[in-house]
C-alpha positions in Angstrom: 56.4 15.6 -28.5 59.4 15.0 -26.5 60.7 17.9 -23.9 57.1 19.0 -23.8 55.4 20.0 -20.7 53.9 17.5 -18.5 49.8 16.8 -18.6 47.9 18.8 -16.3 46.1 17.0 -13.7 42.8 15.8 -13.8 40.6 18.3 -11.8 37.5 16.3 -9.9 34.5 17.7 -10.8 32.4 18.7 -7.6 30.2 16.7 -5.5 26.9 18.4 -6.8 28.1 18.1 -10.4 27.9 14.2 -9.7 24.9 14.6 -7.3 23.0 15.8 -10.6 24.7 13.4 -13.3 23.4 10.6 -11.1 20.3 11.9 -8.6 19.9 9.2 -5.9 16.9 7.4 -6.2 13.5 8.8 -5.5 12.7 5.6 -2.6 14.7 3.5 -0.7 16.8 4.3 2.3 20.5 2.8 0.3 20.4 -0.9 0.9 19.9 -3.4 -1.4 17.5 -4.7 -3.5 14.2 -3.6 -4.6 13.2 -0.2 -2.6 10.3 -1.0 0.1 12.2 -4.3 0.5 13.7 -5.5 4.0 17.2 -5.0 2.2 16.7 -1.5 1.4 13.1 -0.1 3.1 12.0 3.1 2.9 12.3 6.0 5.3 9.6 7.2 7.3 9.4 10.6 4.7 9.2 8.4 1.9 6.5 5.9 3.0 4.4 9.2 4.3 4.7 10.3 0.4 3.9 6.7 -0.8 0.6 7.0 1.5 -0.4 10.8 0.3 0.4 9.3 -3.9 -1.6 6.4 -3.3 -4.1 8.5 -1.3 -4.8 11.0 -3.9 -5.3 7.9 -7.5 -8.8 9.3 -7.9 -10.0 6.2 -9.9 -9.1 4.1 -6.8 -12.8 4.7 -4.4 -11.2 5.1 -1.2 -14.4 6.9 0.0 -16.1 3.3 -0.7 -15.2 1.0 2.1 -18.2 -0.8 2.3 -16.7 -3.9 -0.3 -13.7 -4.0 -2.7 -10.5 -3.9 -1.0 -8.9 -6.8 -2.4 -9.2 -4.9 -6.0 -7.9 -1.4 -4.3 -5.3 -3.3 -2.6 -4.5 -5.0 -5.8 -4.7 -1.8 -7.7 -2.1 -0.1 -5.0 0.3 -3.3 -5.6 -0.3 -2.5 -9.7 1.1 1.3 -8.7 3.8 0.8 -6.2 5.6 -2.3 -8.7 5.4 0.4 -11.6 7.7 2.6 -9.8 10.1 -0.3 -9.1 9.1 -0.8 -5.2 8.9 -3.6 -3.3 5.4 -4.8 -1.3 3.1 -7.3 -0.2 -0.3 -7.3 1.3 -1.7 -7.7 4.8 -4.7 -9.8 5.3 -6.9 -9.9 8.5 -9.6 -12.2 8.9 -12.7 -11.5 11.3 -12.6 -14.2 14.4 -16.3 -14.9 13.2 -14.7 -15.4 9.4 -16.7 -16.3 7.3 -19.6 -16.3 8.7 -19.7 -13.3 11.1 -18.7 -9.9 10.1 -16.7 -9.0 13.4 -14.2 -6.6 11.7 -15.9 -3.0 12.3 -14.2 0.5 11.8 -15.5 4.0 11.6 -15.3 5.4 8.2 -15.7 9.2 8.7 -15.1 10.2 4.8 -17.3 7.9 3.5 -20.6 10.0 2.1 -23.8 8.3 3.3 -22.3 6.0 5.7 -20.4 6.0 9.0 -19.4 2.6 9.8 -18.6 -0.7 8.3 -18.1 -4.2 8.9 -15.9 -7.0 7.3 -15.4 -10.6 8.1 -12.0 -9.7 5.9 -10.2 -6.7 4.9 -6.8 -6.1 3.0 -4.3 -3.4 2.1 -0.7 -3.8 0.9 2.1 -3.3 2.8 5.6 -1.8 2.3 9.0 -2.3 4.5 9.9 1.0 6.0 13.0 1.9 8.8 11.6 2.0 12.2 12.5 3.8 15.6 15.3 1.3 15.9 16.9 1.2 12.4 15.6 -2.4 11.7 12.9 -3.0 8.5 9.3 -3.3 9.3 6.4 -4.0 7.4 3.8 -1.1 6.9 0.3 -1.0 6.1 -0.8 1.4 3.2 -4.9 1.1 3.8 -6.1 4.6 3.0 -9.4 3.8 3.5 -9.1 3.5 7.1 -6.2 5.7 7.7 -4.3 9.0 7.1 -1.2 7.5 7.7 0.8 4.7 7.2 0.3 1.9 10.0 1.9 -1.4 11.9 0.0 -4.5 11.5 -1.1 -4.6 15.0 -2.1 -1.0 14.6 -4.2 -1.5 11.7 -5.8 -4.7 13.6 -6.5 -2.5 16.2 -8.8 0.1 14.3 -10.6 -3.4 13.6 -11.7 -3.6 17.2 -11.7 -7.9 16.8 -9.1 -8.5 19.1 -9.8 -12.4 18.2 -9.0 -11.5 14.0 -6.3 -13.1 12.9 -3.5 -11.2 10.6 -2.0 -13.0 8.2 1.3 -11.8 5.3 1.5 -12.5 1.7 3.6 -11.4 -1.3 1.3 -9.0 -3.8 0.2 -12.0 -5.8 -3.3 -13.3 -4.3 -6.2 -11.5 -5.6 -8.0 -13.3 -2.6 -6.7 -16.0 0.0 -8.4 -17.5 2.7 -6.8 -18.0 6.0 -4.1 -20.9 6.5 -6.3 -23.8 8.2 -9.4 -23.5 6.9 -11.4 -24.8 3.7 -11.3 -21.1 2.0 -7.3 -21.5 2.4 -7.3 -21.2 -1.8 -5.9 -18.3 -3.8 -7.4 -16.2 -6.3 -5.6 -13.9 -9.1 -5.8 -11.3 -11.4 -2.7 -11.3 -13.2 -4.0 -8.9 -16.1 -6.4 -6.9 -13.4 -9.1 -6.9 -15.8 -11.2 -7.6 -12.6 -9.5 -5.2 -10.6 -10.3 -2.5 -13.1 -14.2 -4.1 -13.0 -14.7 -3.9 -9.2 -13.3 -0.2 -9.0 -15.2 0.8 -11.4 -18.4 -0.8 -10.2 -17.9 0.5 -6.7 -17.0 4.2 -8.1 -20.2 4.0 -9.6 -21.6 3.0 -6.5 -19.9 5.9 -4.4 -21.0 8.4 -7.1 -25.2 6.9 -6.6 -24.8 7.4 -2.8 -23.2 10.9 -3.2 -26.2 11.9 -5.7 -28.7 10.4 -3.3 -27.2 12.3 0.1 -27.5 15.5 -2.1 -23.6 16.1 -2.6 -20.8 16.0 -3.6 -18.1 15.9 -0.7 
């Protein structure tokens, strides 16, 4: 009506109102793209959490590092890309590949066993913000570790100074190493042999754990 009085103002709702209409996103340190990219990588605190989540998928057998980890790394790859994050995987052939099994690490939590050797090994890998505020990939191989790890890190718990490391994108099941006959690619788009393999080496796990007499 004319001569009425004026509107009031529009009052802005509070920051934490907004903060709960639209929670930030669980990874991803505010770049852009996909989170665990190099345009928005995770922190430090969120790849840590990545590690512990991927850490504790009981059906993937961790404690079984004797054969398998192109289907646990593919598995991990099947996890992370459910949850909308980024990753590829980290290859590392043995400098006696294929003959020569010249990759060796200690594997304290494995039951029955204490060391292994590989003439390859793989995990997946994640882009997280370093020291110096610049993206860098990160191996999740928990397996191995208890943390996430550089590359050159991860080579290093190898102790083949000669193996050669080598990037992809979370596609190959398997891939031989650039420059040789085995350079060919393997998949398993549906992961109906991904589910196979950790199932068979669960099964495995479980006959060594009966036959030390435990359980842990």
């Amino acid at each position: 009506m004319a001569g009425g009085p004026p509107p009031l103002p529009l009052i802005e709702p509070p920051s934490w109102l907004a903060d709960l209409a639209s929670p930030p996103p669980r990874w991803g340190s505010g770049g852009t793209g996909a989170p665990g990219s190099a345009t928005n990588p995770l922190t430090s605190a969120q790849a840590n959490q990545l590690f512990a989540d991927l850490a504790g998928q009981g059906h993937i057998p961790f404690d079984y590092p004797d054969d398998g980890c192109y289907a646990r790394a593919h598995e991990m790859c099947r996890l992370m890309q459910a949850q909308g994050l980024d990753c590829g995987k980290e290859w590392i052939y043995a400098t006696g590949f294929p003959d020569d099994a010249t990759l060796g690490v200690d594997t304290p939590k494995a039951p029955g066993v204490d060391h292994v050797d590989w003439v390859y090994h793989v995990a997946p890998t994640v882009q997280m913000v370093g020291p110096d505020g610049q993206a860098r990939p990160m191996v999740i191989d928990p397996s191995i570790s208890d943390q996430p790890l550089t590359p050159e890190d991860w080579k290093a718990k190898m102790g083949d100074d000669g193996a050669k490391l080598e990037s992809s994108d979370s596609r190959p099941y398997y891939r031989g190493p650039e420059g040789t006959p085995d350079a060919g690619e393997s998949y398993d788009n549906d992961y109906s042999k991904t589910t196979d393999v950790l199932k068979k080496y669960s099964e495995a796990r479980d006959n060594r754990r009966e036959a030390e007499g435990g359980s842990e």
